[in-house]
N, C-alpha and C positions, 0 to 999 in steps of 0.2 A: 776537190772536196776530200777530205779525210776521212778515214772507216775506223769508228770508234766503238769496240764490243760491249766497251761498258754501256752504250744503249740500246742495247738487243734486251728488250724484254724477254717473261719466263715462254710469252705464248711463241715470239717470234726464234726463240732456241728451238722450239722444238721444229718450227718450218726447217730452219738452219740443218739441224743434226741431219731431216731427211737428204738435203742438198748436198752436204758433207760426204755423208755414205754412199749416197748413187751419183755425185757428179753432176753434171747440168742434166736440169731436170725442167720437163715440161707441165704445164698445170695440171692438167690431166693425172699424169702419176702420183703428184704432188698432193691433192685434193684426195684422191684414191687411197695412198698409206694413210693420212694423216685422219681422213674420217673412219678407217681400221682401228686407229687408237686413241681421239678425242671425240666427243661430241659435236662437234662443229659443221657448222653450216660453210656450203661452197663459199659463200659469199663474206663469212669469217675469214677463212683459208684467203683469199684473194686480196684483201683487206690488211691481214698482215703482212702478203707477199709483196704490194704497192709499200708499206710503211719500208722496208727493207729495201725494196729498190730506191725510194725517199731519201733516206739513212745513207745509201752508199754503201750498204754490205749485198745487196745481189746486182746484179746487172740482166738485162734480156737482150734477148734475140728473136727477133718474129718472124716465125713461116706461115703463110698462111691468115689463120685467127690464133694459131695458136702460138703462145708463149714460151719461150725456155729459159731458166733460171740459172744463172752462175752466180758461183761467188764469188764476192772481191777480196776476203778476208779468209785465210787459213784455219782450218778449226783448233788446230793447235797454238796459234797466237793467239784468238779470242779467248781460250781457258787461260793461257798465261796471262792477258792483258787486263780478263776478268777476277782472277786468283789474289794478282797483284792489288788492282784496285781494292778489295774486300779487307785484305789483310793490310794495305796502308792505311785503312782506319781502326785498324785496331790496336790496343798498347802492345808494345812491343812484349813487355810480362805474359801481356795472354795467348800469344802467336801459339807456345807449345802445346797449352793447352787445347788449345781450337781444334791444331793439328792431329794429336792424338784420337781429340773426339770426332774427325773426321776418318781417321784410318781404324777406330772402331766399329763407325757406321758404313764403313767402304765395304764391297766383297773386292777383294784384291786376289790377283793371280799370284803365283808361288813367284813367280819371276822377278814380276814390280817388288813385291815383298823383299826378296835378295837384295834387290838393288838398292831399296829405301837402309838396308842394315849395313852395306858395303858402304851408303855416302855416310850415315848417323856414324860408322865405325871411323869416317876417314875426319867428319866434322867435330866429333869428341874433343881431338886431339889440340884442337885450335880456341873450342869452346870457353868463353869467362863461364864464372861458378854462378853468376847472378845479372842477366839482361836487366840493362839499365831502362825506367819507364821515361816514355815519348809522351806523356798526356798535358804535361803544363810545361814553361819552360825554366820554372823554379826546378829543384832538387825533389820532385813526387817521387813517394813509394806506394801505390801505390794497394 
């Protein structure tokens, strides 16, 4: 079975991100952050945790009664694989667009920041003056 991010719902990212930053994680802990920062009932939390193991993005291990969560899926591939998906339905015209409005609404570190003007400095150089549209496969502008 294959682990595909683009069906990770918005509830089951947020189990994810917990399992991401602490590692395999047992239900207990799990259930513990996550009603720190959502509303949610144990029996939500565990509910998403089965859809996820379902899915093929966590896997467990049982001691005991009790559970432990891993992931099958890297968090850094599921932002790319989810990124990707998002922006292959959009026109190609309006990628920049998006883009900007997304690094306006970001708080970005000084570092990411450099880096993003070191690749836009190195990708200038190669850039056409007008991204051609993807929407029909007639001649659209648009």
């Amino acid at each position: 079975m294959t682990v595909n991010a683009t069906e990770i719902t918005s509830s089951e990212w947020e189990i994810m991100r917990v399992i991401w930053t602490k590692g395999p994680t047992d239900t207990n802990d799990i259930i513990a952050i996550l009603q720190q920062k959502r509303d949610w009932t144990e029996s939500t939390i565990k509910t998403l945790l089965r859809r996820l193991v379902n899915k093929n993005i966590l896997t467990t291990t049982k001691a005991g009664r009790q559970f432990t969560y891993h992931a099958n899926l890297d968090e850094a591939d599921a932002m790319t694989e989810t990124v990707d998906d998002v922006f292959g339905r959009l026109c190609n015209m309006n990628k920049g667009a998006a883009i900007i409005d997304l690094i306006q609404s970001s708080e970005l570190s000084q570092a990411d920041i450099q880096k993003m003007q070191a690749l836009l400095a190195e990708k200038i150089k190669t850039a056409p003056e007008k991204v051609a549209c993807n929407c029909l496969p007639d001649d659209c502008d648009c």
